[in-house]
TIRO-2110 file (N, C-alpha, C; in Angstrom, 1 decimal):
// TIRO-2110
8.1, 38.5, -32.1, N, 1, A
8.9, 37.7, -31.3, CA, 1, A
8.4, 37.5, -29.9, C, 1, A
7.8, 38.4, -29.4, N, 2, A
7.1, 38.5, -27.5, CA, 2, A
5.9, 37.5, -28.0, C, 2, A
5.3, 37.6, -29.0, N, 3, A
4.2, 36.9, -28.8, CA, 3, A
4.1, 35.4, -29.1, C, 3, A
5.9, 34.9, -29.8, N, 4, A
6.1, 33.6, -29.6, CA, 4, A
6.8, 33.1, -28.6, C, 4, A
7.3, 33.8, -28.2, N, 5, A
7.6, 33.7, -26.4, CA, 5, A
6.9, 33.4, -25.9, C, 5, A
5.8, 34.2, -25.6, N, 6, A
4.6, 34.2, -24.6, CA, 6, A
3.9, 32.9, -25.0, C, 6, A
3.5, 32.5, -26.2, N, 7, A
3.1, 31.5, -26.3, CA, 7, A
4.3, 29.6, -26.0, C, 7, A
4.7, 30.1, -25.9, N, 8, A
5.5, 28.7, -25.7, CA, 8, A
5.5, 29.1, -23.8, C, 8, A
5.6, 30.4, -23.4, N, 9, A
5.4, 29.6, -21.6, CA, 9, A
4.1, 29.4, -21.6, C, 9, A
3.2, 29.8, -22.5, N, 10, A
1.8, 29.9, -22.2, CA, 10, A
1.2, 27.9, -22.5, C, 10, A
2.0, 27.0, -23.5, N, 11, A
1.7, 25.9, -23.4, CA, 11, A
2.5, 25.1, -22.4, C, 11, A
4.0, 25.2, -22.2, N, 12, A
4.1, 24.9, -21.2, CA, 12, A
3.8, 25.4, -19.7, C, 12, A
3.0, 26.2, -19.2, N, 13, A
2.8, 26.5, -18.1, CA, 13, A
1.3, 25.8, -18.0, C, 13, A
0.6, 25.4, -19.2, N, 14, A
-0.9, 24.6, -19.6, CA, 14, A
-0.3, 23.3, -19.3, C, 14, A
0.9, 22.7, -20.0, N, 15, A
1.1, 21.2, -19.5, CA, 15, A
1.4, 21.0, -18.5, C, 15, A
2.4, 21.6, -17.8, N, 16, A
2.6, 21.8, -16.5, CA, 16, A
1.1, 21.7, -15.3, C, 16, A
0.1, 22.2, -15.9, N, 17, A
-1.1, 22.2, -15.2, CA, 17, A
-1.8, 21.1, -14.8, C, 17, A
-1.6, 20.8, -16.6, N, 18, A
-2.4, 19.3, -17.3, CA, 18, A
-1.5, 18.3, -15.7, C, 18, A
-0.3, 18.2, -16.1, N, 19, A
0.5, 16.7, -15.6, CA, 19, A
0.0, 17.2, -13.9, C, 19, A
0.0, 17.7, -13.4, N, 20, A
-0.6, 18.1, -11.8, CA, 20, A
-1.3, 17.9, -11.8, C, 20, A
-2.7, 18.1, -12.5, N, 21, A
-4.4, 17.9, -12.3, CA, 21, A
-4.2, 16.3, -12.7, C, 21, A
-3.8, 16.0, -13.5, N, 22, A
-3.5, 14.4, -14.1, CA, 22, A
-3.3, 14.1, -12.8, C, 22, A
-2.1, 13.6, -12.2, N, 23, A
-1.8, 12.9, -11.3, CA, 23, A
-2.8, 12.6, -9.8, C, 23, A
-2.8, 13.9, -10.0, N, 24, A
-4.0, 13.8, -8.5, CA, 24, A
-5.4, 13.3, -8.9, C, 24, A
-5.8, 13.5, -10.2, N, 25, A
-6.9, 13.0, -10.3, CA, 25, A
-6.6, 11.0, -10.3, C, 25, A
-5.5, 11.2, -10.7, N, 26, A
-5.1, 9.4, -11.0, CA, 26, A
-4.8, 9.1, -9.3, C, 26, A
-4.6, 9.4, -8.4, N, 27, A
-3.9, 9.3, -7.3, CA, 27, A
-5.3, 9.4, -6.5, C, 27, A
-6.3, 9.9, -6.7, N, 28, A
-7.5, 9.6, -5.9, CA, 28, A
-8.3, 8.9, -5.7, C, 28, A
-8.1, 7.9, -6.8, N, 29, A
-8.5, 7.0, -7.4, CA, 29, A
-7.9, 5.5, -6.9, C, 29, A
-6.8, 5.5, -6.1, N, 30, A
-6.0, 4.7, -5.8, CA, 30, A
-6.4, 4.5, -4.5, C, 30, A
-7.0, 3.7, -4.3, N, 31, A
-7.5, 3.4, -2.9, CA, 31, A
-6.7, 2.3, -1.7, C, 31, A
-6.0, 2.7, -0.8, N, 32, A
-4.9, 1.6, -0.8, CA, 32, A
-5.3, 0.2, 0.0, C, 32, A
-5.0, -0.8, -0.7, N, 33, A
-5.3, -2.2, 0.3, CA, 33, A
-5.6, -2.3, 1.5, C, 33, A
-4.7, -1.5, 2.2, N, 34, A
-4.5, -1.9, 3.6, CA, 34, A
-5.4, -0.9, 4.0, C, 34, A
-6.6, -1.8, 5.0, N, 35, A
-7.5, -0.3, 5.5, CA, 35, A
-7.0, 0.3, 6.4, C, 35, A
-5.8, 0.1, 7.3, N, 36, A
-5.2, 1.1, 8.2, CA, 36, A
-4.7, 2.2, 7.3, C, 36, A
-4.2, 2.2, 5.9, N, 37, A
-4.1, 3.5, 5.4, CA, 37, A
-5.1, 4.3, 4.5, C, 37, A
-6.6, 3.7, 5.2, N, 38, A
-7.8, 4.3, 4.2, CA, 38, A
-7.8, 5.8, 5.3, C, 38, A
-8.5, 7.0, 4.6, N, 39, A
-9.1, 7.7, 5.7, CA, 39, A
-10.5, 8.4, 4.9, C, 39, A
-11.2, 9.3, 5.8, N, 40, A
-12.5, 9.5, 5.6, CA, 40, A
-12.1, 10.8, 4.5, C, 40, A
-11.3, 11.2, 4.5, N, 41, A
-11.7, 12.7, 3.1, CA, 41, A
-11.0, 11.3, 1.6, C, 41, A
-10.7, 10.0, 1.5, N, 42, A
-10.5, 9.6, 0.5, CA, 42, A
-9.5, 10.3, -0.2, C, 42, A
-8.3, 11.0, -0.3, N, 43, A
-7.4, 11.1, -1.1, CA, 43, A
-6.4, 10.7, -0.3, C, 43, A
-5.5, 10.3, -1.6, N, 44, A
-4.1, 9.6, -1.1, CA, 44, A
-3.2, 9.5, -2.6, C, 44, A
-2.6, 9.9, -2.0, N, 45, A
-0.5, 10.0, -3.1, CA, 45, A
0.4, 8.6, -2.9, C, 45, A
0.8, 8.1, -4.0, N, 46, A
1.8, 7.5, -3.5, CA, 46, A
2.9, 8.4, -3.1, C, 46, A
4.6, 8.3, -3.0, N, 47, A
5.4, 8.8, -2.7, CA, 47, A
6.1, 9.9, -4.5, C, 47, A
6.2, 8.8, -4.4, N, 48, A
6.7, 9.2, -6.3, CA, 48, A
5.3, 10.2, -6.9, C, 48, A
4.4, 9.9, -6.8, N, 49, A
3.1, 10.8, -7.0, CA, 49, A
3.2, 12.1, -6.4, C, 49, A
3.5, 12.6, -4.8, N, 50, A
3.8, 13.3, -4.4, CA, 50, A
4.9, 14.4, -4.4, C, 50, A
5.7, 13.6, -5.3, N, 51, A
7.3, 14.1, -5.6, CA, 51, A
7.1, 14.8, -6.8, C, 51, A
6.3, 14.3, -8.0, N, 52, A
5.8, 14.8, -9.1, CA, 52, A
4.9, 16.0, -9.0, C, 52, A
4.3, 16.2, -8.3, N, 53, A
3.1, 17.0, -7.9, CA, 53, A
3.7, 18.1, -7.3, C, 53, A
5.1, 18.5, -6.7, N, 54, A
5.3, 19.5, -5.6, CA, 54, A
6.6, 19.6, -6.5, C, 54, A
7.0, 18.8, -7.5, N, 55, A
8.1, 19.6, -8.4, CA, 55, A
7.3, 20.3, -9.7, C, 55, A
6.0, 20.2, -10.0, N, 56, A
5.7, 20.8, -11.2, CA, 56, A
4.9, 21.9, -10.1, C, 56, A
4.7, 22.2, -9.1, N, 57, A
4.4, 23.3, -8.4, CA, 57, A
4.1, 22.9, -6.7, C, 57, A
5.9, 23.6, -6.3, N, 58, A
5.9, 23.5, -5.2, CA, 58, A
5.2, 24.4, -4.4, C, 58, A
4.2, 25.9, -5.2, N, 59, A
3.8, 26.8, -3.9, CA, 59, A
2.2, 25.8, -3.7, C, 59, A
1.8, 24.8, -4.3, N, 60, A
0.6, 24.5, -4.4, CA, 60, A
0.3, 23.5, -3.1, C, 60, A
1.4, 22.4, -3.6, N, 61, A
1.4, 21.5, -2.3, CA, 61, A
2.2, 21.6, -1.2, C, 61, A
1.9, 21.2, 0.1, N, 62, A
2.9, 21.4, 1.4, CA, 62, A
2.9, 19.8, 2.0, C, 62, A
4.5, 19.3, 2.2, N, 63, A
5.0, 18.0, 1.8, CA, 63, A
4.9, 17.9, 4.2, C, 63, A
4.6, 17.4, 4.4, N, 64, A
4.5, 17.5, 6.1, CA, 64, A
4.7, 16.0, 6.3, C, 64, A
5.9, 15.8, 7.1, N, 65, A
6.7, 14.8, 7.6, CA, 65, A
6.0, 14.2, 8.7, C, 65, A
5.3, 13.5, 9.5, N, 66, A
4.8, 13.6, 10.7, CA, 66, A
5.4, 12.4, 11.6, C, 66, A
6.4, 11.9, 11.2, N, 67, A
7.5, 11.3, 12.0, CA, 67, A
7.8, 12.0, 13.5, C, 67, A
8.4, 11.0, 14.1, N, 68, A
8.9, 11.4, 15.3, CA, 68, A
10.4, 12.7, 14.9, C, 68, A
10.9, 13.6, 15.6, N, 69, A
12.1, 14.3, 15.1, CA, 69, A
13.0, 13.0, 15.1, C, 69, A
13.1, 12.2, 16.1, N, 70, A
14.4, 11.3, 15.8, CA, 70, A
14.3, 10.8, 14.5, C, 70, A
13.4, 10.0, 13.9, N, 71, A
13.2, 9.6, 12.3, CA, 71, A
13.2, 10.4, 11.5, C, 71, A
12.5, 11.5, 11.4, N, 72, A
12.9, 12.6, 10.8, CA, 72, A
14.8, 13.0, 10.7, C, 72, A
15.5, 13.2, 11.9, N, 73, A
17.0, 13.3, 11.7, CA, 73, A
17.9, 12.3, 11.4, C, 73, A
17.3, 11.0, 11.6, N, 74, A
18.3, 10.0, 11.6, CA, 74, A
18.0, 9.0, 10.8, C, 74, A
16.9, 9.2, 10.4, N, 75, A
16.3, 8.3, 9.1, CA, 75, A
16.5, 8.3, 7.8, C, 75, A
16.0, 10.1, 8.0, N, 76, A
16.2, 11.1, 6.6, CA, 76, A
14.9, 11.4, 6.4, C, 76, A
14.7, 12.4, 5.4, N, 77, A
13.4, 12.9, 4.9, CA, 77, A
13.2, 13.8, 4.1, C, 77, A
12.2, 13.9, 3.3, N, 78, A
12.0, 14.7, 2.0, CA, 78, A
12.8, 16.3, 2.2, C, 78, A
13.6, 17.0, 1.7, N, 79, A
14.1, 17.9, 1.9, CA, 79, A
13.2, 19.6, 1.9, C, 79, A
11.7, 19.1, 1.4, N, 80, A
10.9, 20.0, 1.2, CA, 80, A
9.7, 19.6, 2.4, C, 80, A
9.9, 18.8, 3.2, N, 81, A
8.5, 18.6, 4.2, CA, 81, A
9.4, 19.3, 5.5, C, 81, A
7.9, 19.8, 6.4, N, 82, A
7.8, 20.1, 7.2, CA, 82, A
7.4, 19.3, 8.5, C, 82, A
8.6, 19.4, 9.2, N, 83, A
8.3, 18.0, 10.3, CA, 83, A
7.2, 18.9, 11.5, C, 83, A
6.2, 18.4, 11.5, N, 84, A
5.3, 18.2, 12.7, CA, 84, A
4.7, 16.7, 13.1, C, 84, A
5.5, 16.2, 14.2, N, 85, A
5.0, 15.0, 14.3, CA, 85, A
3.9, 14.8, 15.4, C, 85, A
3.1, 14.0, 14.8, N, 86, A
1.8, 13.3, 15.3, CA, 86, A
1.4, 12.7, 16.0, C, 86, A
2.9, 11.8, 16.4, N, 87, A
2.8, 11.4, 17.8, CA, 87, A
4.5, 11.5, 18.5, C, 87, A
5.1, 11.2, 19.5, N, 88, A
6.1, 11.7, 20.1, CA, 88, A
6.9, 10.5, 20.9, C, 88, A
8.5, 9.9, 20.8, N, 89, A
8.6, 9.4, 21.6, CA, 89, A
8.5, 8.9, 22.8, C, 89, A
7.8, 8.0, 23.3, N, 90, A
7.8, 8.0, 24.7, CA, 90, A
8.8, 6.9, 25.2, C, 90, A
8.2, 6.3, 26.8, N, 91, A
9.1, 5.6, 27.2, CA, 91, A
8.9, 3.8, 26.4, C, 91, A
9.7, 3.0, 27.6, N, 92, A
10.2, 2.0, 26.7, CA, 92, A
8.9, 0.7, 27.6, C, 92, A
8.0, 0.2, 26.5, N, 93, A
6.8, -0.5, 26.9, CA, 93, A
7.2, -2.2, 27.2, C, 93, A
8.0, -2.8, 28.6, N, 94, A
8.6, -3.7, 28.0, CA, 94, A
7.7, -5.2, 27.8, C, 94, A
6.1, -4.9, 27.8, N, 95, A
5.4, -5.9, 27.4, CA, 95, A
5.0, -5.6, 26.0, C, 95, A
5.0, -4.8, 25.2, N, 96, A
4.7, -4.9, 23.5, CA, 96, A
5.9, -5.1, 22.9, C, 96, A
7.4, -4.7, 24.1, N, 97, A
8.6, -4.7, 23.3, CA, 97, A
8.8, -3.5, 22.3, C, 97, A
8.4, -2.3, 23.1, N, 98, A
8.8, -1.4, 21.7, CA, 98, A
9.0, 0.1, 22.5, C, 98, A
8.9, 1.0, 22.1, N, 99, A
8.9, 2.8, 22.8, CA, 99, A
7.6, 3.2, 22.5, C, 99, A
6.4, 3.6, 23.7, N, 100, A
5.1, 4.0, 23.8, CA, 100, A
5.7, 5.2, 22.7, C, 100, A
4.5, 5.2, 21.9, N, 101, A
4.2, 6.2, 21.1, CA, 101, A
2.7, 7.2, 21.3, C, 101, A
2.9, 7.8, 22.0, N, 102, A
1.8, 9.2, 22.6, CA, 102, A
1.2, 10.1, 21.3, C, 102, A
0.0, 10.2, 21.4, N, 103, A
-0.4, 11.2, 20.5, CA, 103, A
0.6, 12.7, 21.2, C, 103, A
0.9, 13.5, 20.1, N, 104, A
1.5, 15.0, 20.2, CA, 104, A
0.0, 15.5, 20.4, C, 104, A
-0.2, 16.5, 21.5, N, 105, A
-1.0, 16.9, 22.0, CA, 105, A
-1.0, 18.3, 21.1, C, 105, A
0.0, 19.0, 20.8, N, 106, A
-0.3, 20.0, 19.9, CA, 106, A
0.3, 19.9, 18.4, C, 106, A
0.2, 18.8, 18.6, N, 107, A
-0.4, 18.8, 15.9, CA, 107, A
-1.2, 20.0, 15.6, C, 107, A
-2.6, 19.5, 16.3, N, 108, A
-3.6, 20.4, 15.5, CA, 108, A
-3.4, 21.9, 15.8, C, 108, A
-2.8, 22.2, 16.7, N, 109, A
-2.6, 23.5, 16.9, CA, 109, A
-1.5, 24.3, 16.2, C, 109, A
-0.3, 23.2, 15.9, N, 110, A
0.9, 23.2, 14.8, CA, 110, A
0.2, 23.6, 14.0, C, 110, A
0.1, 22.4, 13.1, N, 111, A
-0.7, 22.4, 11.4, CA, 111, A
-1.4, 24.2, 11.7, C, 111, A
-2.6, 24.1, 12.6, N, 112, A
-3.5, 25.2, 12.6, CA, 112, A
-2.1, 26.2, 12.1, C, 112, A
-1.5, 26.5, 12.7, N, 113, A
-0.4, 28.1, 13.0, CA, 113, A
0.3, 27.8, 11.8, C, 113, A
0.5, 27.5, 10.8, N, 114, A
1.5, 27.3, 9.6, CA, 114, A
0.4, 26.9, 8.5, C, 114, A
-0.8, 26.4, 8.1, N, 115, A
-1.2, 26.4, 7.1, CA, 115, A
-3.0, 26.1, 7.4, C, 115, A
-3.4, 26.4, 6.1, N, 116, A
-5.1, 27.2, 5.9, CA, 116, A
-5.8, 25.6, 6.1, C, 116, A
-7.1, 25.5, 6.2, N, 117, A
-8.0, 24.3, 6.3, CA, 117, A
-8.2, 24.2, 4.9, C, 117, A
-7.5, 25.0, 3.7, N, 118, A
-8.1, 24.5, 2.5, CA, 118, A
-6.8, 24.3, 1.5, C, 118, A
-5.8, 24.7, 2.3, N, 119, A
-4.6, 24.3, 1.9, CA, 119, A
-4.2, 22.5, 1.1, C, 119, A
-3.3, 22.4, 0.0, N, 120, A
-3.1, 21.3, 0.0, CA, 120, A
-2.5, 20.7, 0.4, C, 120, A
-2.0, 19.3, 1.5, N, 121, A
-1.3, 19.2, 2.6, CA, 121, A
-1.0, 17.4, 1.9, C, 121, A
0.3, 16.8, 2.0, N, 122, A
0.2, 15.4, 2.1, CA, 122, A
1.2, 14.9, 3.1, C, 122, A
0.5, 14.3, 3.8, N, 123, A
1.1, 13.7, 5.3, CA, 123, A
2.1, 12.6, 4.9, C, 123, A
3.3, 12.7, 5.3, N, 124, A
4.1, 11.5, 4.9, CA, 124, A
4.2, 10.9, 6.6, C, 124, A
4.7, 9.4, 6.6, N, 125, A
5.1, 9.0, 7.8, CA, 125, A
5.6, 7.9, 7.6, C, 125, A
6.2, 6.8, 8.4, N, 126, A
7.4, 5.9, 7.6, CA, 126, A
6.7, 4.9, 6.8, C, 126, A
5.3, 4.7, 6.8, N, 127, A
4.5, 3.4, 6.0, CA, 127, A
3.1, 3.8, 5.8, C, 127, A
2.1, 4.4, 6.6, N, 128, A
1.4, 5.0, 5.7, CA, 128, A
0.4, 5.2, 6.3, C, 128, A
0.6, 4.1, 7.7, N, 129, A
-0.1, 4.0, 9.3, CA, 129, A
-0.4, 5.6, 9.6, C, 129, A
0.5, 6.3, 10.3, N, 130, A
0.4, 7.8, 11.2, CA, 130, A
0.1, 8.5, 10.3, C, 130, A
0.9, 8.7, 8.9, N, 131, A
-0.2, 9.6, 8.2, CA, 131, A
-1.7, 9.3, 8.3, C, 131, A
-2.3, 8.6, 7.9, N, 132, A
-3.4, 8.0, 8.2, CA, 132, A
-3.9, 8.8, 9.1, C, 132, A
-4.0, 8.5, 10.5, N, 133, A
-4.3, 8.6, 11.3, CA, 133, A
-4.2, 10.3, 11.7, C, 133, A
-3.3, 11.0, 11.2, N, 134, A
-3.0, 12.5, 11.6, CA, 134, A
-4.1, 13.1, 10.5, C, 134, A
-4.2, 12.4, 8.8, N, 135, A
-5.0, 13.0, 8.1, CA, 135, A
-6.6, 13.0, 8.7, C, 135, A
-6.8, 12.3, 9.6, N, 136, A
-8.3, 12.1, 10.3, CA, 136, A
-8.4, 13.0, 11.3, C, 136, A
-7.4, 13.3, 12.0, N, 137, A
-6.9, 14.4, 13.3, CA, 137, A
-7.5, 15.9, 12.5, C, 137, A
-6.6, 15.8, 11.1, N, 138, A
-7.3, 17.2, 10.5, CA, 138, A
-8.5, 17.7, 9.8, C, 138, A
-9.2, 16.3, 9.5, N, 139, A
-9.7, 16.3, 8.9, CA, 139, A
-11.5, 16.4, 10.2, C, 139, A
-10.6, 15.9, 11.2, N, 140, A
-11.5, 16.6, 12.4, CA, 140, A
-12.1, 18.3, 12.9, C, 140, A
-10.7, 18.4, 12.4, N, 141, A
-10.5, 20.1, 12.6, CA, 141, A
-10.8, 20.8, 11.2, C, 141, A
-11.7, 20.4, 10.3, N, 142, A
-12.0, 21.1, 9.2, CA, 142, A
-10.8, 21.5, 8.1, C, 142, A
-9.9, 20.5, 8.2, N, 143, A
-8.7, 20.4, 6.8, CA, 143, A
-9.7, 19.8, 6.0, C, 143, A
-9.7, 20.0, 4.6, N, 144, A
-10.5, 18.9, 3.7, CA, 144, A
-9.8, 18.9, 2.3, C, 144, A
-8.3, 19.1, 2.3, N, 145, A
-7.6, 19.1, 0.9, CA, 145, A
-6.5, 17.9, 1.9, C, 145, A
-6.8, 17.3, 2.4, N, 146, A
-5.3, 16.6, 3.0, CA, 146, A
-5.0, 15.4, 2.5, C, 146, A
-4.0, 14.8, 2.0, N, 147, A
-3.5, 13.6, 0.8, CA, 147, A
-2.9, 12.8, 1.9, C, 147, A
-2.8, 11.5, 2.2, N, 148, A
-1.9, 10.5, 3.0, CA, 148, A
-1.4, 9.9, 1.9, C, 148, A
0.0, 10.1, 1.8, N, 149, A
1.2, 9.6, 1.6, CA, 149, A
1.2, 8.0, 1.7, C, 149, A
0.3, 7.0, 0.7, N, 150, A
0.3, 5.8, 1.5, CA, 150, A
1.5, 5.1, 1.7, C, 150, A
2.7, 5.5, 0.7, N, 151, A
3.7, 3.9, 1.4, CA, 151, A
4.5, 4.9, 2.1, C, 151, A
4.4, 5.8, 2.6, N, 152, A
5.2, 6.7, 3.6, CA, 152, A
6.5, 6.9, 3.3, C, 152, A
7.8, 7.0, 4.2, N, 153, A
9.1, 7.6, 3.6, CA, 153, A
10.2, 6.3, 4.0, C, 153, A
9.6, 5.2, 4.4, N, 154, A
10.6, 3.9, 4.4, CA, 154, A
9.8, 2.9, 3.2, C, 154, A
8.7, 3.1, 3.3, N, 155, A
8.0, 1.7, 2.4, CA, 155, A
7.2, 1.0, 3.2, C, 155, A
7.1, -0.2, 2.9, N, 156, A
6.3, -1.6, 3.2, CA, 156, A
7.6, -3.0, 3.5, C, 156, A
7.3, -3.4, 4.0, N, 157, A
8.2, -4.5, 4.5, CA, 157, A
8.5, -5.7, 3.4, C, 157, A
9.4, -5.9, 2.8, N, 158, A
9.4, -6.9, 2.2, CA, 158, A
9.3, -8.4, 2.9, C, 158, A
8.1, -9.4, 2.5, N, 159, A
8.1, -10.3, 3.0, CA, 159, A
8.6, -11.7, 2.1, C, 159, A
10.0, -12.2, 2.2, N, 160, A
10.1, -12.9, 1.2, CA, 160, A
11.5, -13.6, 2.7, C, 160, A
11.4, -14.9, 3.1, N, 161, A
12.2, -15.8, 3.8, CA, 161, A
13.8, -16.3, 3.0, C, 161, A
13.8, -16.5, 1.6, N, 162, A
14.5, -16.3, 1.5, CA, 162, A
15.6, -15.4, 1.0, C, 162, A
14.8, -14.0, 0.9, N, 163, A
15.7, -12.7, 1.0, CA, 163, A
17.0, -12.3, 2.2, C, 163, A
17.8, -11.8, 2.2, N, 164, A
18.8, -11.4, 2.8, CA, 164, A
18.0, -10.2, 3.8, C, 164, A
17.0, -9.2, 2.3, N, 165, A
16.0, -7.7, 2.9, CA, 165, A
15.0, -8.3, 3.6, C, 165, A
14.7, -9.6, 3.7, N, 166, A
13.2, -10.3, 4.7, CA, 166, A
13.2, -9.2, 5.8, C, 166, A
11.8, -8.7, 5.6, N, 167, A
11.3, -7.7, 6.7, CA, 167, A
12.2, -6.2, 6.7, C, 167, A
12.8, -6.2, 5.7, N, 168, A
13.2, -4.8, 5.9, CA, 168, A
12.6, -3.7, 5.2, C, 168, A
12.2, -3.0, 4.8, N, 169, A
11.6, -1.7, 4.3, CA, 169, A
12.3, -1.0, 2.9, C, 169, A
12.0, -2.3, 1.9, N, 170, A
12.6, -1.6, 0.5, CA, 170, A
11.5, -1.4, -0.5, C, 170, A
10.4, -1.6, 0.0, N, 171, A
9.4, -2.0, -1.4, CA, 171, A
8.6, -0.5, -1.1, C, 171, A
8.9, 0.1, -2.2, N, 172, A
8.3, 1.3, -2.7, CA, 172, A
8.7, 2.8, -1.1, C, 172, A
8.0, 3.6, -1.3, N, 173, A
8.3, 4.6, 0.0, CA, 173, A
9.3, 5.9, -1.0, C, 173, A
8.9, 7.1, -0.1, N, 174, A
9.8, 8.1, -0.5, CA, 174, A
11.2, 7.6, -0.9, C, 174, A
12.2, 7.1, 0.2, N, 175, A
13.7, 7.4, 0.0, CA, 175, A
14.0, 5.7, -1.6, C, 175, A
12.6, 4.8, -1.4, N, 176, A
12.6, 3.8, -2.7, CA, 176, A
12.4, 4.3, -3.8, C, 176, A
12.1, 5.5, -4.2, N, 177, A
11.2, 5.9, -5.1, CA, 177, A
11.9, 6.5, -6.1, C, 177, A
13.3, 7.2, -5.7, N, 178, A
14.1, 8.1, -6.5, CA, 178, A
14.1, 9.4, -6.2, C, 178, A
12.9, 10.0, -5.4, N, 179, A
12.5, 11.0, -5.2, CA, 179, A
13.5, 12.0, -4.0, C, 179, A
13.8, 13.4, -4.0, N, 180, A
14.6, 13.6, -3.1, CA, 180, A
15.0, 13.6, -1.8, C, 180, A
15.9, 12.9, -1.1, N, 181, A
15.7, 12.7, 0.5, CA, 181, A
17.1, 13.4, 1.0, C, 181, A
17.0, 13.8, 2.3, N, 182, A
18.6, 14.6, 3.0, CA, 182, A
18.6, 14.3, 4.3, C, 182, A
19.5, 14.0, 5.1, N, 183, A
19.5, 13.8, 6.2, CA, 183, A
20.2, 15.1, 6.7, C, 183, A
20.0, 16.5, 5.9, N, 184, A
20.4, 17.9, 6.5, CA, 184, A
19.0, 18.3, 6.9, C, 184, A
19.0, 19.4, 8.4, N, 185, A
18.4, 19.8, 8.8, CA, 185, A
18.4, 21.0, 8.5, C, 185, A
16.8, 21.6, 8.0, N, 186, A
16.6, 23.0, 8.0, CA, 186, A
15.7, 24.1, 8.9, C, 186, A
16.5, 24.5, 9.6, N, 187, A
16.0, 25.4, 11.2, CA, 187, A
14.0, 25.8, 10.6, C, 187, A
13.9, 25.7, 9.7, N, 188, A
12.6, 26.5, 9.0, CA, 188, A
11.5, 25.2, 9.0, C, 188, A
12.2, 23.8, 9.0, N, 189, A
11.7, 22.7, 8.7, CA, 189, A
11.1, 21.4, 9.9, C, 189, A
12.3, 21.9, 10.8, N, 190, A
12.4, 20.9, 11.9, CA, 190, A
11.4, 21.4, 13.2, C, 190, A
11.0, 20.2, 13.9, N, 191, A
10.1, 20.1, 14.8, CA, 191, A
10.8, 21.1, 15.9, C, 191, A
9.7, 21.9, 16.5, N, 192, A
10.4, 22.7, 17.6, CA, 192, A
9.1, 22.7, 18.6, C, 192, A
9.6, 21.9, 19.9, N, 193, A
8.3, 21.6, 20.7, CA, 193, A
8.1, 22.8, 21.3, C, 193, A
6.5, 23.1, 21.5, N, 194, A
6.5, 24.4, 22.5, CA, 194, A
6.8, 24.6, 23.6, C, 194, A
7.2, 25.0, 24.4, N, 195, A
7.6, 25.7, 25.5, CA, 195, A
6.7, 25.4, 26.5, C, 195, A
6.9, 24.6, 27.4, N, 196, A
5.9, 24.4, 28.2, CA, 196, A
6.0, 25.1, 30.0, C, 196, A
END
């Protein structure tokens, strides 16, 4: 009887393997259109890829939000990522018409203090842009397992004039995907700026 036990966690803890090595091998492969979300180590998750990969084993992958904390709290966000964001509110630019966005001067020193350079890491951010850009930041500092999240945790803009959604952020992304999102905060999860 123990040894037909053992054998049935022993296939599914094999499939379970199989469907993770699957996907990322399928997911590496996926090179995304838009070269603002290419980067130099070449791997990249969709959202739903990501979601699949860290529920068949969540100690493997580490889900990192790199949103501002306001979008992170008021947006929503994967209930398992770790918000360190990448770059930081600033003030209000009134010739681009938008809020300066500042690189966060201590990311790399974050990421460094919470996880290893060989760690598996996938950067989410609302479209696919700042992941991007933060997976090149680590990949500066000797990270070389880091995934960018390419349609991020809002999506891609739908572009269609006569839609009601014209330009709004439904096509594909974490919270489009089915995948889990919360707008609760976990003291273990949330950005906490250092002390200056």
């Amino acid at each position: 009887m123990l040894n037909r036990e053992l054998k049935k966690w022993i296939v599914l803890v094999t499939v379970l393997l199989f469907c993770a090595v699957s996907t990322l091998a399928i997911a590496q492969d996926k090179v995304p259109s838009d070269a603002k979300k290419h980067t130099s180590l070449g791997k990249y998750l969709i959202s739903k890829e990501a979601y699949d990969v860290w529920k068949a084993n969540p100690d493997k992958i580490k889900i990192i939000d790199c949103r501002t904390e306001e979008e992170y709290a008021f947006v929503g966000h994967a209930p398992m990522a770790q918000n360190i964001p990448s770059k930081l509110w600033g003030n209000w630019d009134a010739g681009k018409k938008q809020y300066a966005m500042p690189d966060n001067p201590d990311f790399e020193a974050q990421i460094k203090a919470k996880f290893k350079p060989d760690d598996m890491l996938a950067i989410m951010c609302r479209s696919g842009h700042r992941s991007a850009a933060s997976v090149e930041r680590l990949a500066k500092i000797g990270f070389t397992n880091v995934y960018n999240i390419t349609d991020g945790f809002e999506g891609d803009v739908l572009k269609n004039e006569e839609s009601y959604f014209n330009g709004k952020r439904i096509i594909n992304g974490w919270k489009n995907s089915g995948a889990l999102f919360t707008f609760d905060l976990d003291p273990g999860l949330v950005y906490i700026a250092p002390a200056k």
